[in-house]
N, CA, C and O atoms as a Maestro MAE file, in Angstrom:
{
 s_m_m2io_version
 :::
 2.0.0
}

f_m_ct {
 s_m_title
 :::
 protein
 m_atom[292] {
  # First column is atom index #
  i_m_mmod_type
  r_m_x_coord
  r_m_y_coord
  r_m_z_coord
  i_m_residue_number
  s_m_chain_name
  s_m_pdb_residue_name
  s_m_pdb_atom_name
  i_m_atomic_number
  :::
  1 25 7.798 8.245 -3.639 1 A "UNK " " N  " 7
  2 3 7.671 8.086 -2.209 1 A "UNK " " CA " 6
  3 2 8.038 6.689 -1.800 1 A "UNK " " C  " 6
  4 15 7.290 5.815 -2.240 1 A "UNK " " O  " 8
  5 25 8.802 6.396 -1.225 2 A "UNK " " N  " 7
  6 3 9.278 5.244 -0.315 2 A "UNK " " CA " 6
  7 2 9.727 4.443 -1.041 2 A "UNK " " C  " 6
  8 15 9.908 3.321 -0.570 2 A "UNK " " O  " 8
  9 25 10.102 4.708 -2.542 3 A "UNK " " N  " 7
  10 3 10.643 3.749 -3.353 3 A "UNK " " CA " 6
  11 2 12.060 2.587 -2.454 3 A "UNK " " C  " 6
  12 15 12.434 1.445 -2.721 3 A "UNK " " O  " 8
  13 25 12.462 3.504 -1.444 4 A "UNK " " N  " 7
  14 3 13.620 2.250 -1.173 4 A "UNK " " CA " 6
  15 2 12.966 1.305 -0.147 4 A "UNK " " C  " 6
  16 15 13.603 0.377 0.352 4 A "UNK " " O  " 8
  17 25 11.777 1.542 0.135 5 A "UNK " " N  " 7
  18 3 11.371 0.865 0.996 5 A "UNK " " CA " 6
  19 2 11.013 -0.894 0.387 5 A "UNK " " C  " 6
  20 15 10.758 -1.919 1.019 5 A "UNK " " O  " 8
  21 25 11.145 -0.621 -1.113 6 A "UNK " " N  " 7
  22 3 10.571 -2.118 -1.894 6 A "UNK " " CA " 6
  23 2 12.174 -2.574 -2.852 6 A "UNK " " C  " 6
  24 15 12.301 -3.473 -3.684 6 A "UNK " " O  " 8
  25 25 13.026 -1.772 -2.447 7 A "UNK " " N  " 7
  26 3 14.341 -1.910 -3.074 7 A "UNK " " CA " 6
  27 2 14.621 -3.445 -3.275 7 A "UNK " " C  " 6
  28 15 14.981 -3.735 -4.416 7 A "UNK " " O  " 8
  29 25 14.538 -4.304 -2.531 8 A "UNK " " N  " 7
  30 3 15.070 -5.894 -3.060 8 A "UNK " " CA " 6
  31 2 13.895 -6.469 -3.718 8 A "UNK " " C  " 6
  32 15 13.825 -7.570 -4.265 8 A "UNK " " O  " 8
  33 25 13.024 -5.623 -3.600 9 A "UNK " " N  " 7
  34 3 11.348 -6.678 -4.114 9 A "UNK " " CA " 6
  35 2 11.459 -6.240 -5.612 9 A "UNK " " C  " 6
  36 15 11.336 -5.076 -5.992 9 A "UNK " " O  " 8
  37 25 11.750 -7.503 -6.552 10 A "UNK " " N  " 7
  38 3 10.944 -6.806 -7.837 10 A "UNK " " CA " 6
  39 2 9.166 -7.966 -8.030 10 A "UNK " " C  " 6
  40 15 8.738 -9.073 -7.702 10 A "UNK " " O  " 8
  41 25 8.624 -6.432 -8.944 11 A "UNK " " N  " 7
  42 3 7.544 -6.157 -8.755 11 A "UNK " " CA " 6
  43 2 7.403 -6.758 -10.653 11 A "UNK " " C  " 6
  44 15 7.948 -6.405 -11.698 11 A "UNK " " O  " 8
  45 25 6.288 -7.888 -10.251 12 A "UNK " " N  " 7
  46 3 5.927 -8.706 -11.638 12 A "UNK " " CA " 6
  47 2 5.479 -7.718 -12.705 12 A "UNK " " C  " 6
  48 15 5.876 -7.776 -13.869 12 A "UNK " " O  " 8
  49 25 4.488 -6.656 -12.161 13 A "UNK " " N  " 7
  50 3 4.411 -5.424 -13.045 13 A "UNK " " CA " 6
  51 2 5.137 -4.111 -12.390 13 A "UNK " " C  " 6
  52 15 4.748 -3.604 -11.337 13 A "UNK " " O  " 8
  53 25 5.988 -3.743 -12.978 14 A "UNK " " N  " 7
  54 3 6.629 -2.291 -12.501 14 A "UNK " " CA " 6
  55 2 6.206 -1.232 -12.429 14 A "UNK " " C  " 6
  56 15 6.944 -0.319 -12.060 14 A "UNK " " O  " 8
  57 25 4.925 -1.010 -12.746 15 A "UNK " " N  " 7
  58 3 3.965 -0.264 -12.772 15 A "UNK " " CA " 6
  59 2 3.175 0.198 -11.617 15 A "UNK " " C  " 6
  60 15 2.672 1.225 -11.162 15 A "UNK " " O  " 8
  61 25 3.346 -1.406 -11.293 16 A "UNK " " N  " 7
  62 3 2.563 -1.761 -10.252 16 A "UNK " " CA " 6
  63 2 2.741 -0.303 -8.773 16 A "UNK " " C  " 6
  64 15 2.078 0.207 -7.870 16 A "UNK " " O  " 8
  65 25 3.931 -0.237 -9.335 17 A "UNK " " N  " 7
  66 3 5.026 0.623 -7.743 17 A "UNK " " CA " 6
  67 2 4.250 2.283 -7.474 17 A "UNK " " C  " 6
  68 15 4.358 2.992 -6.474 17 A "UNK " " O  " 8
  69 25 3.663 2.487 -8.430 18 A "UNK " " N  " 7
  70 3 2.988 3.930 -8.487 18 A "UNK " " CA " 6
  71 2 1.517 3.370 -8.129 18 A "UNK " " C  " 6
  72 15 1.014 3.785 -7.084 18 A "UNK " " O  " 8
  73 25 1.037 2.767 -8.654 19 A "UNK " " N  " 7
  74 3 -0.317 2.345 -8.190 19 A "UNK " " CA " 6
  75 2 0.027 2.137 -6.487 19 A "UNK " " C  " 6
  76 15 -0.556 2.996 -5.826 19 A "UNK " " O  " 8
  77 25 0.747 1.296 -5.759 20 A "UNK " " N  " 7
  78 3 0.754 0.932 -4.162 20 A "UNK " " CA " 6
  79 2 1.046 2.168 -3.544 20 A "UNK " " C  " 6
  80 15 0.572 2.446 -2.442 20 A "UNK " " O  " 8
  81 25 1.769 2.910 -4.151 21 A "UNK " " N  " 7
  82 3 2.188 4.410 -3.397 21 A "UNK " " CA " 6
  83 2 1.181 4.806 -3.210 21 A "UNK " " C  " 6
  84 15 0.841 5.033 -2.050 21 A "UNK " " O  " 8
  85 25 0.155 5.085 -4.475 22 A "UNK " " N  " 7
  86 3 -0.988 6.135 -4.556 22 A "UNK " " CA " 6
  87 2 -1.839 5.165 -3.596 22 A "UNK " " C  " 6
  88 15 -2.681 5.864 -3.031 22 A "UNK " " O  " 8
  89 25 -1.931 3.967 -3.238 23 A "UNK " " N  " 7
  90 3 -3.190 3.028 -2.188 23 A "UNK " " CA " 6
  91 2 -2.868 3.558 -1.053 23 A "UNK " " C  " 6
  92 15 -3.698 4.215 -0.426 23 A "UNK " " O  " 8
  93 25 -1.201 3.300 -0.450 24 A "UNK " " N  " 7
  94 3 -0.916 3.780 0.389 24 A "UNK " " CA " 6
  95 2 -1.234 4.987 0.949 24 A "UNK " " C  " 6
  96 15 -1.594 4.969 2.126 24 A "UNK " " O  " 8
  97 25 -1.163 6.403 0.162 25 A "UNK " " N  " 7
  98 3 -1.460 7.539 0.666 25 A "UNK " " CA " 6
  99 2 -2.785 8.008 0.960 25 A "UNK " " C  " 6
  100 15 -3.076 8.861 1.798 25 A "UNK " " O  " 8
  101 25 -3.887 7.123 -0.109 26 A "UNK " " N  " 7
  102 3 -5.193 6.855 0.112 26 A "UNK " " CA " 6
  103 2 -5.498 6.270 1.981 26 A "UNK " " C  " 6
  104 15 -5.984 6.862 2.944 26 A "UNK " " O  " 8
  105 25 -5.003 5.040 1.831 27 A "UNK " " N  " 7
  106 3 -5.198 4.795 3.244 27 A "UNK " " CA " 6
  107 2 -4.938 5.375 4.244 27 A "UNK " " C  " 6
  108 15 -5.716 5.648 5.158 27 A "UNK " " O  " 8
  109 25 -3.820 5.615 4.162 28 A "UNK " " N  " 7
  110 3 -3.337 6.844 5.263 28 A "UNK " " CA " 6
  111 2 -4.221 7.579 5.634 28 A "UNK " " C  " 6
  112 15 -4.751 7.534 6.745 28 A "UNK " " O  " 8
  113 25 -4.548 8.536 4.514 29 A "UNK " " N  " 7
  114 3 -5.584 9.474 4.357 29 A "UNK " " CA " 6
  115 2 -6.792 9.167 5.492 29 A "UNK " " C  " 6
  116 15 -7.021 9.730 6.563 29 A "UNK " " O  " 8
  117 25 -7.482 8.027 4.810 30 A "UNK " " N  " 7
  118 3 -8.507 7.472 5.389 30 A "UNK " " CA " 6
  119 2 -8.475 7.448 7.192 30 A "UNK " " C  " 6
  120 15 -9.219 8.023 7.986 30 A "UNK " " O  " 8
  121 25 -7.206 6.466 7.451 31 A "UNK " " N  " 7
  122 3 -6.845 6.491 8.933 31 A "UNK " " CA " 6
  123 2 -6.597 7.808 9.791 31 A "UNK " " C  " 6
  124 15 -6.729 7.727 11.012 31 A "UNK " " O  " 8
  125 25 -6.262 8.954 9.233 32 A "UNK " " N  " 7
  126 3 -6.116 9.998 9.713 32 A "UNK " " CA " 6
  127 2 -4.403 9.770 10.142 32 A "UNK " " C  " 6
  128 15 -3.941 9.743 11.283 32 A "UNK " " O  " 8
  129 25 -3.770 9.643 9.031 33 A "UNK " " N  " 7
  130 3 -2.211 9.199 9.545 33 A "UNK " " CA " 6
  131 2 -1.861 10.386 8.508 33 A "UNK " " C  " 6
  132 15 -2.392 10.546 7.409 33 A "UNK " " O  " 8
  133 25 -0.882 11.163 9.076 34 A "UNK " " N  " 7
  134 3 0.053 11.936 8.732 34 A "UNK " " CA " 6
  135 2 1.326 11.602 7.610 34 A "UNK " " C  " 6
  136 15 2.446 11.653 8.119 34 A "UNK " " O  " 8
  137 25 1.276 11.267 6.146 35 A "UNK " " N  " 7
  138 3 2.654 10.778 5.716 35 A "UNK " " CA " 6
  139 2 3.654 11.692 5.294 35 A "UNK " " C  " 6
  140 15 3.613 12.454 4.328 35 A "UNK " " O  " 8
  141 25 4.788 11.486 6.342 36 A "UNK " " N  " 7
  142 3 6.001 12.793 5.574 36 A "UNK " " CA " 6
  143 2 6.214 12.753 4.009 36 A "UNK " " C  " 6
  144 15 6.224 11.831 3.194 36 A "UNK " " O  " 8
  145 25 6.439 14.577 3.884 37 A "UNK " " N  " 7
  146 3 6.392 14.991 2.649 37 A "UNK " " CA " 6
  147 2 7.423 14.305 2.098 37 A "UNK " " C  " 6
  148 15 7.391 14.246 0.869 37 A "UNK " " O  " 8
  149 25 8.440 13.703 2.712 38 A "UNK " " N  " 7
  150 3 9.578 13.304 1.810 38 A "UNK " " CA " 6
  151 2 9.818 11.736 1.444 38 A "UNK " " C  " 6
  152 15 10.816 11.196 0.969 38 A "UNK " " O  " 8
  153 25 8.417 11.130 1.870 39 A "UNK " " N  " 7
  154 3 8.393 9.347 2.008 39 A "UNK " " CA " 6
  155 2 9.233 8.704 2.562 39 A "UNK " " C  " 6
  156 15 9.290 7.487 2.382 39 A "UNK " " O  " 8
  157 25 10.149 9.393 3.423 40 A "UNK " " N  " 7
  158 3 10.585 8.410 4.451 40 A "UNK " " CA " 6
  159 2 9.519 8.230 5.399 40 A "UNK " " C  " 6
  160 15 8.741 9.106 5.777 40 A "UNK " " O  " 8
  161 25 9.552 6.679 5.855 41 A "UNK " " N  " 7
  162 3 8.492 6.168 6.723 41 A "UNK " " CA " 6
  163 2 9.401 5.768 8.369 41 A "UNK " " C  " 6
  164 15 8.838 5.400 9.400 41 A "UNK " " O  " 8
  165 25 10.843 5.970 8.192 42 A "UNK " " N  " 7
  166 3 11.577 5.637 9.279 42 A "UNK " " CA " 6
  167 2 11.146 6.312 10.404 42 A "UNK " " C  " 6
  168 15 11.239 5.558 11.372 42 A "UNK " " O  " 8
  169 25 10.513 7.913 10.849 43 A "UNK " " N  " 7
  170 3 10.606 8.288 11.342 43 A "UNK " " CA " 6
  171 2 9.006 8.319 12.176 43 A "UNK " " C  " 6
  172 15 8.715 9.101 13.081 43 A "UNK " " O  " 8
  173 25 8.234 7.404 11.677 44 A "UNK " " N  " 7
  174 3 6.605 7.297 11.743 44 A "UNK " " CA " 6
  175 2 6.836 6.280 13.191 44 A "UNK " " C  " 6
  176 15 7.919 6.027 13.717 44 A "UNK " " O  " 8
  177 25 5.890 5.950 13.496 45 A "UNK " " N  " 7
  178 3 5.282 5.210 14.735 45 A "UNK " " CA " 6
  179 2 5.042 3.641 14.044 45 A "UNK " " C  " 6
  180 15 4.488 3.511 12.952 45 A "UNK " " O  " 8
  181 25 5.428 2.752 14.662 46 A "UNK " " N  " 7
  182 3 5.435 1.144 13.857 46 A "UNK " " CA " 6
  183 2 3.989 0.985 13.875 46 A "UNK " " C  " 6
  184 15 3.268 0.283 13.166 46 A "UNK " " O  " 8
  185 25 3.761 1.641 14.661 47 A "UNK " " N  " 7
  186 3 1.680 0.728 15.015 47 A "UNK " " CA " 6
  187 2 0.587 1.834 13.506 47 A "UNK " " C  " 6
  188 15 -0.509 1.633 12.982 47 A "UNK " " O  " 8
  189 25 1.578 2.857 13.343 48 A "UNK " " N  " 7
  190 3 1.178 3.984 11.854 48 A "UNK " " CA " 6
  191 2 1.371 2.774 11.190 48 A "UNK " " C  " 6
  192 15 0.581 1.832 11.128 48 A "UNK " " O  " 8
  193 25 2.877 2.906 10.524 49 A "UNK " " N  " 7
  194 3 3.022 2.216 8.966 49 A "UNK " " CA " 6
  195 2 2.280 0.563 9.276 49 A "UNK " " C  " 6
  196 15 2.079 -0.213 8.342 49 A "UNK " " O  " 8
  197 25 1.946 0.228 10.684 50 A "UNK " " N  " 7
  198 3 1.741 -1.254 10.451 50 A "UNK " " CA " 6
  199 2 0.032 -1.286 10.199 50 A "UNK " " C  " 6
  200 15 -0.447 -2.323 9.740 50 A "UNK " " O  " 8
  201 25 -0.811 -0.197 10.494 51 A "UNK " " N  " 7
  202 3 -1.960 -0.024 10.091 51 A "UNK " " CA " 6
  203 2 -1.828 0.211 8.939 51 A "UNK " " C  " 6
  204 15 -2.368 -0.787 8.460 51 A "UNK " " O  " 8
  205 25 -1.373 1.041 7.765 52 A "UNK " " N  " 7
  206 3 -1.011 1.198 6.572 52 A "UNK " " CA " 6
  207 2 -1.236 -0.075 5.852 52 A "UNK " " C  " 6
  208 15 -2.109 -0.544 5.122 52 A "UNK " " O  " 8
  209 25 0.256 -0.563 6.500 53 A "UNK " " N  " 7
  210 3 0.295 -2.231 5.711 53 A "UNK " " CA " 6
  211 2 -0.987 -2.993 5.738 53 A "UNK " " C  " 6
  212 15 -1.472 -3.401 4.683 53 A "UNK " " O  " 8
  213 25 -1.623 -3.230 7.012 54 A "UNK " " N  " 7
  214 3 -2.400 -4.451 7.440 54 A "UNK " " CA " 6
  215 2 -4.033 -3.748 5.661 54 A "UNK " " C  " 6
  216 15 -4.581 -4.400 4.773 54 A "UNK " " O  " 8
  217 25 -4.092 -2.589 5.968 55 A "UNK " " N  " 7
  218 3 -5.384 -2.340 5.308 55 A "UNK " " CA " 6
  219 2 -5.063 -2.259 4.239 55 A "UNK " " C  " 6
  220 15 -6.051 -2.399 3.517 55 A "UNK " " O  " 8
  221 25 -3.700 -2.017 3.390 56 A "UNK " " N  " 7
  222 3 -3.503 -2.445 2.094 56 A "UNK " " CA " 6
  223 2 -3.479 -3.780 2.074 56 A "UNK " " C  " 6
  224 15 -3.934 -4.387 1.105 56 A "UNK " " O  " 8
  225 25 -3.053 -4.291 2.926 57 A "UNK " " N  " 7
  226 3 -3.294 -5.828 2.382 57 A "UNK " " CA " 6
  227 2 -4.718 -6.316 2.888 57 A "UNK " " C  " 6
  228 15 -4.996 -7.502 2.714 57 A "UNK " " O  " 8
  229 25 -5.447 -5.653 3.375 58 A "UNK " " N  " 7
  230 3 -6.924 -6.392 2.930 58 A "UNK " " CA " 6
  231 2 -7.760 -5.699 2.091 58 A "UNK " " C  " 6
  232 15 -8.841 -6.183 1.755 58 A "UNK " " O  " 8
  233 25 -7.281 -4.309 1.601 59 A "UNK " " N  " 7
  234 3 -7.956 -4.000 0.240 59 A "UNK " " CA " 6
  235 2 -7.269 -4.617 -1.119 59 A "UNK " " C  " 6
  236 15 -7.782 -4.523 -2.234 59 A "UNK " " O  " 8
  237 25 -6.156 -5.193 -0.864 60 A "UNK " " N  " 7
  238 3 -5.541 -5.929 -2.090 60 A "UNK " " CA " 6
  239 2 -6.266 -7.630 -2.328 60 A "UNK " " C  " 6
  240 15 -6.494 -8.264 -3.358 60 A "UNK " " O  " 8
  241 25 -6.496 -7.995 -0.721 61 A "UNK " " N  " 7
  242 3 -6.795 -8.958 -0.806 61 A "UNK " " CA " 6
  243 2 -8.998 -8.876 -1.570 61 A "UNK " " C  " 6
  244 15 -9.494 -9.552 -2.471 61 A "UNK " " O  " 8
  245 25 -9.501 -8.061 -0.910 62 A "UNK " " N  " 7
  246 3 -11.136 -8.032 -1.144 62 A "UNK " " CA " 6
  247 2 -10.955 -7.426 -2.647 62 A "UNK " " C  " 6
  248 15 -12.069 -7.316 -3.159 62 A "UNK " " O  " 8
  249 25 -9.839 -6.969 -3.583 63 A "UNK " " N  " 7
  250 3 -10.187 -6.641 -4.693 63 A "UNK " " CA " 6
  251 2 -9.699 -8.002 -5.479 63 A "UNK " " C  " 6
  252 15 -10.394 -8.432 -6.400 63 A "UNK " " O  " 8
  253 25 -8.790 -8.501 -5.189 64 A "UNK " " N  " 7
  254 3 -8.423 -10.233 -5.988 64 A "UNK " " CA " 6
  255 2 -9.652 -11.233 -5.809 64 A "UNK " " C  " 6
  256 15 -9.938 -12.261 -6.423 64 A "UNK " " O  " 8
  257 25 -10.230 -10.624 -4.835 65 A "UNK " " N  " 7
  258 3 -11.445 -11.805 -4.267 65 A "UNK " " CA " 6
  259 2 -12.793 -11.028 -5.430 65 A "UNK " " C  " 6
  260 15 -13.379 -11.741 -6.245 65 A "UNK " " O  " 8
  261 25 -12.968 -10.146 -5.351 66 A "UNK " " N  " 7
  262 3 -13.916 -9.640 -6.495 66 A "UNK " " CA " 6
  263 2 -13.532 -9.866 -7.738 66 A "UNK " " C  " 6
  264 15 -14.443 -9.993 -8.556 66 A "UNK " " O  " 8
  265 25 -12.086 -9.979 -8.240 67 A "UNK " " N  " 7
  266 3 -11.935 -10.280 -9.178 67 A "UNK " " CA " 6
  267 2 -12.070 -12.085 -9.921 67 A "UNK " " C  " 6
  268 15 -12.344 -12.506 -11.045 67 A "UNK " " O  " 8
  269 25 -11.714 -12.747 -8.601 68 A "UNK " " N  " 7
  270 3 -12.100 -14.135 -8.859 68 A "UNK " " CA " 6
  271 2 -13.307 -14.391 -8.808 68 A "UNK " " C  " 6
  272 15 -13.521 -15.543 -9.184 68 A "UNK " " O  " 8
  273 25 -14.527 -13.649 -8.407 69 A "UNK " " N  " 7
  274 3 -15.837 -14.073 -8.093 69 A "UNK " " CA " 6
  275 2 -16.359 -13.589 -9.436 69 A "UNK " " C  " 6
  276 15 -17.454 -13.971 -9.847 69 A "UNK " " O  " 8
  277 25 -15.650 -12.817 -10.072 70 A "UNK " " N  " 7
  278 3 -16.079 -11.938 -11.947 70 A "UNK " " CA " 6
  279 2 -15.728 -13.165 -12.524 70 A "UNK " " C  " 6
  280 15 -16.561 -13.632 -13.301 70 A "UNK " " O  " 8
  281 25 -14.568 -13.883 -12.311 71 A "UNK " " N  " 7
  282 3 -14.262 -14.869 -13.362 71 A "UNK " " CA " 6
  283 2 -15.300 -16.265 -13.380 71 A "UNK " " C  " 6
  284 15 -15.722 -16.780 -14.415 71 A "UNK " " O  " 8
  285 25 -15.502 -16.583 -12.448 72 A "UNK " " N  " 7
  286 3 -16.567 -17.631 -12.079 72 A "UNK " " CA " 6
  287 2 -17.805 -17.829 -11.897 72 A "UNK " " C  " 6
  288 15 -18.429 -18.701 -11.293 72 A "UNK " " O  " 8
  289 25 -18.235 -16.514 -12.753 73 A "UNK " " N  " 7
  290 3 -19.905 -16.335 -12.566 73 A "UNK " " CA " 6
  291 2 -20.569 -16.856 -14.083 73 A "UNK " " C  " 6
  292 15 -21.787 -16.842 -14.262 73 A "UNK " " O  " 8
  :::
 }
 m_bond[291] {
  # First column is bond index #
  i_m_from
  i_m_to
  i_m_order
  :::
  1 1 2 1
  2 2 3 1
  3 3 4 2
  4 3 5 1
  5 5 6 1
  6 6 7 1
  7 7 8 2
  8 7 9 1
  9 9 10 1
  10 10 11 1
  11 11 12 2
  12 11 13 1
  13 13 14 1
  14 14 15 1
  15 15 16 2
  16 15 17 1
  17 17 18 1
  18 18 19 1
  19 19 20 2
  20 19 21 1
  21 21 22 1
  22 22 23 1
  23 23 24 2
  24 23 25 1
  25 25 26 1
  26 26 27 1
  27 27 28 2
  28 27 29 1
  29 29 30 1
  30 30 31 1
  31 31 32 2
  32 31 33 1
  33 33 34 1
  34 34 35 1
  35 35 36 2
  36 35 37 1
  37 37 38 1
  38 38 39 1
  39 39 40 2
  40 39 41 1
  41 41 42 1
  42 42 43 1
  43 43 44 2
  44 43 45 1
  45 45 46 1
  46 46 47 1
  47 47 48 2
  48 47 49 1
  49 49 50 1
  50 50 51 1
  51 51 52 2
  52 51 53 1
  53 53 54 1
  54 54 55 1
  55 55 56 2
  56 55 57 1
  57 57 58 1
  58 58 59 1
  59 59 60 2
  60 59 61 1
  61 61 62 1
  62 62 63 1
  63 63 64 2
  64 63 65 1
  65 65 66 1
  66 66 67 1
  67 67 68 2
  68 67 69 1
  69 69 70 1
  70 70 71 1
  71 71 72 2
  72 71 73 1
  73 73 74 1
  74 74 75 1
  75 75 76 2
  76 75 77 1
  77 77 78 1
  78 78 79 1
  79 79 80 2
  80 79 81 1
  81 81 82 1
  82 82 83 1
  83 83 84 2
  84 83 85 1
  85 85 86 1
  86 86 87 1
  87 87 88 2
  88 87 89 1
  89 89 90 1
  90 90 91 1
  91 91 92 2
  92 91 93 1
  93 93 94 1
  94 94 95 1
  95 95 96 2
  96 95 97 1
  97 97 98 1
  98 98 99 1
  99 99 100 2
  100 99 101 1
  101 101 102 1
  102 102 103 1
  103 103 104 2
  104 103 105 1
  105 105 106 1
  106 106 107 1
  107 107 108 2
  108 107 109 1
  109 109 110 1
  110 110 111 1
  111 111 112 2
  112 111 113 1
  113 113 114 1
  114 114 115 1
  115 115 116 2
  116 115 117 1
  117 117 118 1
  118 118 119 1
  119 119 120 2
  120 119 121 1
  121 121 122 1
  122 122 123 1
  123 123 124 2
  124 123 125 1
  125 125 126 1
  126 126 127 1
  127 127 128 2
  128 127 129 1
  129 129 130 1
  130 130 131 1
  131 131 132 2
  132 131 133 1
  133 133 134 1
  134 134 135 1
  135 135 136 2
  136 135 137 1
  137 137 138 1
  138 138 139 1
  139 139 140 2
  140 139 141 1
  141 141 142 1
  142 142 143 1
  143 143 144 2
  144 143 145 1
  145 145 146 1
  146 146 147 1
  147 147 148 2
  148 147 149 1
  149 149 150 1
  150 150 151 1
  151 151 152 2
  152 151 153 1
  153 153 154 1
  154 154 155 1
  155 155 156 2
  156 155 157 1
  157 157 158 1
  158 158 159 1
  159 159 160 2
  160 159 161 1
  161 161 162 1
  162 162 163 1
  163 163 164 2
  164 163 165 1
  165 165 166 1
  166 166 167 1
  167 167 168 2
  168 167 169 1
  169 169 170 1
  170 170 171 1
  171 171 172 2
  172 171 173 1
  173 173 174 1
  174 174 175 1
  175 175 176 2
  176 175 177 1
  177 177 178 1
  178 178 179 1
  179 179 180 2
  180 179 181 1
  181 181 182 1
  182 182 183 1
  183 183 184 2
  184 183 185 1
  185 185 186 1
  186 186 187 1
  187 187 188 2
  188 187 189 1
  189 189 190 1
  190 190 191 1
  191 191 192 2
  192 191 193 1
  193 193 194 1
  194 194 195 1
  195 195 196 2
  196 195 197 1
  197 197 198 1
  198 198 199 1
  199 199 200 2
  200 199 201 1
  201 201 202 1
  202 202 203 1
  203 203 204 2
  204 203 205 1
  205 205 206 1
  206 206 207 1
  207 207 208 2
  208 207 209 1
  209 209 210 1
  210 210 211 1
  211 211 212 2
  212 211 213 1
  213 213 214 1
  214 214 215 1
  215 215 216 2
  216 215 217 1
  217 217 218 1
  218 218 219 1
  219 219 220 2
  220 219 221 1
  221 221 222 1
  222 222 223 1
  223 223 224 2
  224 223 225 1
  225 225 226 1
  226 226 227 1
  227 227 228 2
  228 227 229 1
  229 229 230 1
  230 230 231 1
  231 231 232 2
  232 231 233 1
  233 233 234 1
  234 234 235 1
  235 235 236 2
  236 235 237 1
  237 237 238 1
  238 238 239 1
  239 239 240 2
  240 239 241 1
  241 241 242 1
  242 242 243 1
  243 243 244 2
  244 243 245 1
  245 245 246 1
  246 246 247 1
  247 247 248 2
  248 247 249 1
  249 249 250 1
  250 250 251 1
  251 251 252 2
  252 251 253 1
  253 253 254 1
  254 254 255 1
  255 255 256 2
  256 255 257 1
  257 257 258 1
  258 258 259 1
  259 259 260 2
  260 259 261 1
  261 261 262 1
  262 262 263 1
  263 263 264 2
  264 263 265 1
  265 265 266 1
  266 266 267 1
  267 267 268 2
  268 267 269 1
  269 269 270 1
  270 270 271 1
  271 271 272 2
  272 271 273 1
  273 273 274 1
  274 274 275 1
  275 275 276 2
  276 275 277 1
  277 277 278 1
  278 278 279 1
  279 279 280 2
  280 279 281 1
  281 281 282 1
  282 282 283 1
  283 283 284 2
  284 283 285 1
  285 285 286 1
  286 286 287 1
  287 287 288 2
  288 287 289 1
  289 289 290 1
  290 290 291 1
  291 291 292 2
  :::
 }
}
């Protein structure tokens, strides 16, 4: 799903690219957002995929932050 959407980005773990898909569809989920069966996101509403984005990046961000607060205890 949306693999061309990260086409110029490489990804430090490549792995990584199936894990963000599966966050992504999670969130969605959550928001009550609709994602086409075929992962194009072109055809979605900007204020959709930009809620998407904004809450993956603060569940990416509150899980790096739990993970630095494990290292420093």
């Amino acid at each position: 799903m949306g693999s061309g959407s990260r086409s110029n980005n490489t990804l430090v773990v490549p792995q990584a690219n199936q894990a963000l898909d599966q966050l992504k569809l999670e969130i969605a989920q959550e928001l009550g957002i609709q994602v086409p069966q075929d992962g194009y996101y072109g055809n979605m509403a900007t204020r959709d995929t930009g809620a998407i984005g904004g809450h993956i990046t603060r569940r990416l961000v509150e899980i790096a932050q739990q993970q630095l607060a494990g290292q420093f205890k």
